[in-house]
ZAVEXSE-361459 format. One line per 2 residues: number of its first residue (from 1); their letters; for each residue x, y, z of C-alpha. Coordinates in steps of 0.2 Angstrom, whole numbers, always signed. Layout:
NUM) A) X Y Z  ...;
This chain:
1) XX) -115 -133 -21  -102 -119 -23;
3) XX) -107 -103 -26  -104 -90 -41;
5) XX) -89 -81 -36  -92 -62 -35;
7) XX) -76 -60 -45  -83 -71 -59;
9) XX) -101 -59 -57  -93 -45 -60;
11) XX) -82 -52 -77  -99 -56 -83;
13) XX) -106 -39 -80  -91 -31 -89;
15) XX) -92 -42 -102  -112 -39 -108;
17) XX) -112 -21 -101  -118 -15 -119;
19) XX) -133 -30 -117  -142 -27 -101;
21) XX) -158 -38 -105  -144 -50 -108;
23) XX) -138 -50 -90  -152 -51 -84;
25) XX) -157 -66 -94  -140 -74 -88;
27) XX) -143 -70 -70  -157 -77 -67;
29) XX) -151 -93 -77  -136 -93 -63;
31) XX) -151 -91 -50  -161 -105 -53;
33) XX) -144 -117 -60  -129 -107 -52;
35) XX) -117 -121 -58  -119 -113 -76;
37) XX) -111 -96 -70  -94 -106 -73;
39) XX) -98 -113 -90  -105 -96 -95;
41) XX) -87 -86 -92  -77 -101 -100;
43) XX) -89 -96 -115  -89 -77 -115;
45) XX) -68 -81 -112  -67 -93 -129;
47) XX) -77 -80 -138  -65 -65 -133;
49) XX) -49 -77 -138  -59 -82 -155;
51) XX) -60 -63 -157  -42 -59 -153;
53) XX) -36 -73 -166  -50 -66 -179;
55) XX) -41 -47 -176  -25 -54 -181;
57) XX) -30 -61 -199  -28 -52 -213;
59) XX) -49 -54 -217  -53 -45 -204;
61) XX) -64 -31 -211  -57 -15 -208;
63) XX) -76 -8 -204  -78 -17 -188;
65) XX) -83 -10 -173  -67 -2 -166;
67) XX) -70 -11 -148  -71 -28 -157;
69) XX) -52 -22 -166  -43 -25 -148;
71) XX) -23 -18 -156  -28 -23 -173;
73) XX) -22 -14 -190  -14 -1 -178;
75) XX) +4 +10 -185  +11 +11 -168;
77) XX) +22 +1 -161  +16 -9 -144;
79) XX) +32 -12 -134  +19 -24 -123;
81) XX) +16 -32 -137  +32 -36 -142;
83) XX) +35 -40 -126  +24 -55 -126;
85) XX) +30 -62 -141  +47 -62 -138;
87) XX) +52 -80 -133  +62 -85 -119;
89) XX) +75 -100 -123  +70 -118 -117;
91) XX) +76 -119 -98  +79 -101 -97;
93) XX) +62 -99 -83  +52 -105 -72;
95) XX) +34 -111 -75  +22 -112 -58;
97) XX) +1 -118 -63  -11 -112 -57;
99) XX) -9 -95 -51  -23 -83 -43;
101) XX) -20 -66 -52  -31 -53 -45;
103) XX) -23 -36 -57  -20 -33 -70;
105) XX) -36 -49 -74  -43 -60 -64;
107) XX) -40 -78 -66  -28 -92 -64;
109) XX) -14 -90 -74  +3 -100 -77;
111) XX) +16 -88 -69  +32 -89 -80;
113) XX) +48 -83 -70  +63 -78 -80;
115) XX) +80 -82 -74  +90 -68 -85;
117) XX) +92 -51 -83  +84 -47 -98;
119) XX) +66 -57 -93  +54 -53 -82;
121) XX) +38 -61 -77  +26 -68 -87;
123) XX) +6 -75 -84  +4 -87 -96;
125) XX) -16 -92 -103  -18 -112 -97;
127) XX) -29 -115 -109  -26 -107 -126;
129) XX) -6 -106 -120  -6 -88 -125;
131) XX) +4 -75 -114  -6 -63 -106;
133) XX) +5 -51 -99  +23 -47 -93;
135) XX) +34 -37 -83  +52 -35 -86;
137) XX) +62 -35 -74  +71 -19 -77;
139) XX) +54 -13 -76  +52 -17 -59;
141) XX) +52 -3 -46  +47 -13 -30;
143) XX) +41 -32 -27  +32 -34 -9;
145) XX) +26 -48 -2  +10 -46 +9;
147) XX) -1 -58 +21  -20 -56 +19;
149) XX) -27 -49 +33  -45 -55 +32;
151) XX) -40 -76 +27  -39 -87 +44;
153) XX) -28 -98 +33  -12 -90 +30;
155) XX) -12 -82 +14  -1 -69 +4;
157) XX) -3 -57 -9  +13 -53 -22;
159) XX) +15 -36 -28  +24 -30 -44;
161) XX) +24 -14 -45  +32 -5 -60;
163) XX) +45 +10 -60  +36 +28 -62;
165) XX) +41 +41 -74  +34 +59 -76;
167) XX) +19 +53 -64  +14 +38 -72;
169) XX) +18 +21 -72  +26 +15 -88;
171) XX) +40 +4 -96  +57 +9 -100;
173) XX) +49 +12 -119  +36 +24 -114;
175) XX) +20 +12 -115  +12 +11 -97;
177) XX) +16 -4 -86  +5 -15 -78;
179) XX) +6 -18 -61  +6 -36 -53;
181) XX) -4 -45 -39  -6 -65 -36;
183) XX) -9 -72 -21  -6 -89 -15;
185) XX) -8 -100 +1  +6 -106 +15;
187) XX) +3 -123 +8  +13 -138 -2;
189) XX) +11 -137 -19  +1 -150 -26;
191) XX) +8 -161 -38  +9 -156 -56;
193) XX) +9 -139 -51  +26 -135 -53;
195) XX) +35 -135 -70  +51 -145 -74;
197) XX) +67 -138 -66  +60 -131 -51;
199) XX) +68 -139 -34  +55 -140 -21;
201) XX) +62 -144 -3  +52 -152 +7;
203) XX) +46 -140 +17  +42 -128 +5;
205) XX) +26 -123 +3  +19 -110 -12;
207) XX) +25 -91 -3  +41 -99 +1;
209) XX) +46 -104 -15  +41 -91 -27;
211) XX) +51 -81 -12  +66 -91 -17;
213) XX) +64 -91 -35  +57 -70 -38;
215) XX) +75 -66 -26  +86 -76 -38;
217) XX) +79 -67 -52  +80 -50 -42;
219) XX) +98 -53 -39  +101 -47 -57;
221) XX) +95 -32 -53  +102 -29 -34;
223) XX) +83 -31 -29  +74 -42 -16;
225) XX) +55 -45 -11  +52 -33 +1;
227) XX) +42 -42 +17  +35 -33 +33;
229) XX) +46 -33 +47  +40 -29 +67;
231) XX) +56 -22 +70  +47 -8 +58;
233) XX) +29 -8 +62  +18 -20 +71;
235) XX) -1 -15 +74  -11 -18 +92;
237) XX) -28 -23 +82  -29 -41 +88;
239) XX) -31 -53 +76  -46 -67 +84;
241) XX) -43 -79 +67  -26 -77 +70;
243) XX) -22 -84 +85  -4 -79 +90;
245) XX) +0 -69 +75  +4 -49 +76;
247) XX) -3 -38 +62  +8 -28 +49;
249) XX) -6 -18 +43  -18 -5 +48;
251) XX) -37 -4 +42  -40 +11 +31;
253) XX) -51 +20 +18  -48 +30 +4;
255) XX) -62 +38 -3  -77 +24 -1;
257) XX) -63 +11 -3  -59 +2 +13;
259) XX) -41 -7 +10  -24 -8 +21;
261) XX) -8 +1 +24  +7 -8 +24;
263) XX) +23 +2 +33  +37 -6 +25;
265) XX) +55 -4 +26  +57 +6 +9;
267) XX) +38 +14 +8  +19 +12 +11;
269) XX) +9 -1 +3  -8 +5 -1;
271) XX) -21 -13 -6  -29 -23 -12;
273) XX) -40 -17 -22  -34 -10 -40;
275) XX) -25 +1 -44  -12 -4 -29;
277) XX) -2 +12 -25  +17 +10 -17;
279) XX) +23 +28 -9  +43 +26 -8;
281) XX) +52 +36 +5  +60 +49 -7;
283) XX) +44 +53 -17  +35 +58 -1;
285) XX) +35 +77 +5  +27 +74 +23;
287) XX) +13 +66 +31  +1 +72 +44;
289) XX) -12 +70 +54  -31 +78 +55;
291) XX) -49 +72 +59  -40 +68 +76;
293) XX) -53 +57 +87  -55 +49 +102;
295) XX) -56 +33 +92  -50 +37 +75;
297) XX) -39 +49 +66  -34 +52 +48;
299) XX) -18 +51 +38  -12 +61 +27;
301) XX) +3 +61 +13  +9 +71 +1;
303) XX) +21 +65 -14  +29 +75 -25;
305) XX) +31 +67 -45  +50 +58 -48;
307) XX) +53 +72 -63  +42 +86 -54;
309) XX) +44 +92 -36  +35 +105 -39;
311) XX) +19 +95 -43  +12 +89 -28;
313) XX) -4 +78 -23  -12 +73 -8;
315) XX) -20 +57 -2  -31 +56 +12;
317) XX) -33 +39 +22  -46 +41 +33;
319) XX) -53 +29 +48  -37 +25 +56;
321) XX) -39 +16 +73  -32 +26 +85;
323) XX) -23 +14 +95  -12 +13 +80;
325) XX) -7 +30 +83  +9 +31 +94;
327) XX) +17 +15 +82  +14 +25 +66;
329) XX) +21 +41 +74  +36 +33 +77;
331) XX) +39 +25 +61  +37 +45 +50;
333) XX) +51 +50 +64  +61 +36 +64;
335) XX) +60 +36 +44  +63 +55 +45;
337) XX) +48 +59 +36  +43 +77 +37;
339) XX) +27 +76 +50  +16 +95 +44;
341) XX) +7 +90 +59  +23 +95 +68;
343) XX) +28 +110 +58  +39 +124 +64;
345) XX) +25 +136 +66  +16 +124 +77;
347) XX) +34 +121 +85  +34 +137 +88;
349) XX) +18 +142 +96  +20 +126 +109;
351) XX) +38 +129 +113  +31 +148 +116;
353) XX) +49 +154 +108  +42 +171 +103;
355) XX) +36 +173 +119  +48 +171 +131;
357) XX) +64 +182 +125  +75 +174 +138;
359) XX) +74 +158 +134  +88 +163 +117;
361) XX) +98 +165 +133  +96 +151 +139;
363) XX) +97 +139 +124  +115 +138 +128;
365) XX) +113 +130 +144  +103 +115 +138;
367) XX) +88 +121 +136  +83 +121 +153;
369) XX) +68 +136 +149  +61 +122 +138;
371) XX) +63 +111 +151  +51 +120 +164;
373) XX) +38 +124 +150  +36 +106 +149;
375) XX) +36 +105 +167  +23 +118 +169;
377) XX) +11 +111 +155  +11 +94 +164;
379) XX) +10 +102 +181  -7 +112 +176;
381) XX) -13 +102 +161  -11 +111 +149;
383) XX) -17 +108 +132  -23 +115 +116;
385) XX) -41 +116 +110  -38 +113 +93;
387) XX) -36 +94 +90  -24 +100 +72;
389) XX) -13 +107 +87  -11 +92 +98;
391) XX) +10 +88 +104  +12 +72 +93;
393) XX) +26 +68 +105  +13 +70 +120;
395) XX) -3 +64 +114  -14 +53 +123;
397) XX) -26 +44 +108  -37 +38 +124;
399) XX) -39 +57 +130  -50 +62 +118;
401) XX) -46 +80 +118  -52 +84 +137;
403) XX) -40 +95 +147  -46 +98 +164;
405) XX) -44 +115 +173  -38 +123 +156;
407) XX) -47 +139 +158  -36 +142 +175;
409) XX) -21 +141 +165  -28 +154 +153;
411) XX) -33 +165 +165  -14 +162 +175;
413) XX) -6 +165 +157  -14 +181 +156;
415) XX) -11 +188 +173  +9 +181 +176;
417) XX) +17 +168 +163  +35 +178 +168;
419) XX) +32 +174 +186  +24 +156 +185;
421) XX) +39 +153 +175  +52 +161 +186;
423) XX) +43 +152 +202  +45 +136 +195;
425) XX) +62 +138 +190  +68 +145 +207;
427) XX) +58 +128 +214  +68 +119 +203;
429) XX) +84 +127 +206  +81 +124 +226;
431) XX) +79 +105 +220  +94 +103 +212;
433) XX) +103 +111 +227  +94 +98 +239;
435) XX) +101 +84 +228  +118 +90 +229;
């Protein structure tokens, strides 16, 4: 016997919120008899649609309840709306049955892709054959594919997420967007799943054909499905379901929330749970690092608002494995991200170029005073105290912070920093002449 999804648990918990004595009656009817959990959201569904259709009649009393109304009698114009009802010429999209939509509802929806410019996507109700929602694809900022991490059998996640404007999402007519996730398995389509016009090779499976059929579309608008790529980030988590496979992601939380970063080619993927968030590389102000531990650290980002620089906000992923450390370092530099972990103060203070007034000298002789600094910190071990202080380009995630015989180098600092300095540059200098 198959058990009642979580998914469908929580629908009916939203849907009889108001009712709590009747949730409780018709959990513990899905207890005893758990095949009526089904039949009691296709019910609770019929009775929302029977509602919607009764809003849009003209004897729809005015005095209703205004959560029973859902968009009726209103004087504004709802570009979704209008959306929706605008039809699409026979032949004009393509129609896939059976989709798992997560966001913005969840159920199994018929995806509708349009093959104009001036289309989108649609999720189509297989049951009354109403449309449930769309996204134009002028709307569209980004559209990422994504595997699911925690599935053994390859599955992956579609995300549609909308373009931003003032710091919210919304549509080129001011109304808020929705954001789009489906997810479907590395499997043939069965048959009678996929609508008329549709060419399915023979190996296709479900990803690689809505791949095909989404980039087509995206063409229109000199856009493709962004995918992750190794070349850009690859995690060292090993994956024991997944024999063979490298993960894209890292494990993360933000807030209670546990979820997963994706490092992408164009920005970071934040999912899967709702709302989804996409950081693109021009909206970010820098990221950095604190809560650095021997096993785990913290990320930070800061993005600033398309029409606002001025208005920041920070988001805080916390729980990062650390042996993910090194290969996120490198995509922030290699992306030019600002790292505040590395700022110019802290640049400065490492470096010691406050300290050492010769070394301005020197700068035009290749640095070779920063040169025996490094030599000299990996000759005596020295490091800072402060984990917010650690050398990203030096740091050891397995270390965990310990630094033998630095109170000698504090105590040799105090006493003689000119002379270590000049010793070990004279040593140097004797080198090179023994070379030549």
């Amino acid at each position: 016997m198959t058990p009642f999804a979580p998914g469908k648990q929580a629908y009916l918990q939203s849907a009889v919120k108001e009712r709590p004595d009747l949730l409780e009656r018709l959990q513990d009817a899905i207890i005893n008899a758990p095949e009526l959990g089904d039949l009691f959201v296709d019910v609770i569904e019929h009775v929302q649609n029977v509602w919607i259709d009764i809003s849009d009649s003209k004897e729809f009393s005015a005095n209703e309840p205004s959560s029973k109304k859902r968009k009726i009698n209103s004087t504004t114009k709802d570009p979704i709306e209008d959306n929706i009802r605008e039809d699409w010429p026979t032949g004009s999209f393509y129609a896939i049955k059976d989709i798992s939509f997560s966001i913005p509802q969840r159920k199994k929806l018929t995806l509708e892709i349009g093959k104009l410019p001036e289309q989108g996507l649609r999720a189509r109700n297989p049951t009354s054959g109403e449309l449930e929602f769309v996204v134009k694809w002028k709307e569209m900022e980004n559209v990422v594919c994504l595997p699911l991490p925690e599935k053994a059998q390859p599955q992956y996640n579609f995300c549609v997420f909308p373009k931003i404007s003032g710091g919210a999402e919304s549509t080129s007519d001011g109304s808020e967007a929705e954001q789009m996730l489906w997810t479907v398995p590395c499997t043939v389509p069965k048959p009678g799943i996929i609508g008329a016009g549709v060419e399915v090779k023979p190996d296709d499976t479900y990803d690689t054909l809505l791949l095909t059929l989404v980039n087509e579309a995206l063409e229109g608008i000199g856009k493709r499905i962004v995918r992750p790529d190794v070349g850009e980030f690859v995690s060292q988590t090993s994956q024991p379901h997944k024999k063979g496979e490298k993960a894209v992601h890292v494990k993360a939380f933000r807030g209670s929330k546990d979820g997963y970063l994706f490092f992408l080619s164009t920005g970071i993927v934040w999912g899967f749970k709702k709302p989804l968030a996409f950081f693109p590389f021009d909206l970010i102000d820098s990221m950095s690092y604190t809560s650095i531990l021997q096993r785990t650290f913290n990320l930070n980002i800061i993005i600033h608002m398309p029409s606002f620089t001025a208005i920041t906000q920070e988001l805080e992923f916390s729980m990062l494995d650390q042996i993910d450390f090194a290969g996120i370092d490198a995509y922030i530099k290699r992306h030019h991200l600002q790292d505040a972990s590395m700022a110019q103060e802290r640049q400065a203070k490492k470096l010691n170029i406050n300290g050492v007034k010769k070394e301005s000298a020197a700068e035009g002789e290749g640095g070779e005073v920063e040169k025996v600094l490094k030599a000299e910190r990996d000759a005596e071990g020295l490091g800072d105290d402060d984990d917010d202080e650690e050398d990203d380009d030096n740091f050891d995630p397995g270390s965990g912070g310990e630094s033998e015989g630095s109170g000698t180098s504090d105590e040799e600092d105090d006493g003689g920093d000119e002379g270590g300095e000049q010793n070990l540059a004279e040593k140097e200098m004797n080198s090179e002449e023994e070379d030549d």
